[in-house]
C-alpha positions, 0 to 999 in steps of 0.5 A: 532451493527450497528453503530460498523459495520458502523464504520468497513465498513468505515475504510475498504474502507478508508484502501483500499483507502490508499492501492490502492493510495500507490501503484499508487504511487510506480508505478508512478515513472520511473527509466531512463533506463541506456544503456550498453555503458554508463558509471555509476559513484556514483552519477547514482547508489545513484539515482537508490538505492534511487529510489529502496528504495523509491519503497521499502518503498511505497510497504510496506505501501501498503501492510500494508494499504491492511492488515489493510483493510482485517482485518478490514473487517474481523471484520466487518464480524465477528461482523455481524455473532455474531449480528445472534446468 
């Protein structure tokens, strides 16, 4: 039992880990900020949709790697409580 909550610690921290860089990631990028004279053709709303999209995708990595992290601990507790009984 101590080497399966070993293993369920460590991939809690790695999933976490992976969680944390994703969304450093999304908030690393900055989107130019458009003034209200400005005119926008195609090729200004390509860049902000792509980056929206980018931003998107990466958030939803995070959120997976977060929910594979709690489930993973969520385990590890689990193990633990049938290791008392």
């Amino acid at each position: 039992m101590a080497f399966l909550t070993t293993i369920l610690d460590g991939l809690g921290l790695v999933t976490a880990a992976a969680a944390a860089w994703f969304w450093y990631l999304s908030g690393n990028r900055r989107l130019r900020r458009v003034s209200r004279f400005e005119k926008l053709d195609y090729a200004d709303l390509n860049r902000i949709v792509t980056a929206f999209n980018r931003a998107s995708i990466l958030n939803r990595q995070a959120a997976k790697a977060a929910a594979a992290s709690a489930a993973a601990l969520a385990l590890r507790f689990a193990v633990d409580l049938v290791a008392r009984i």
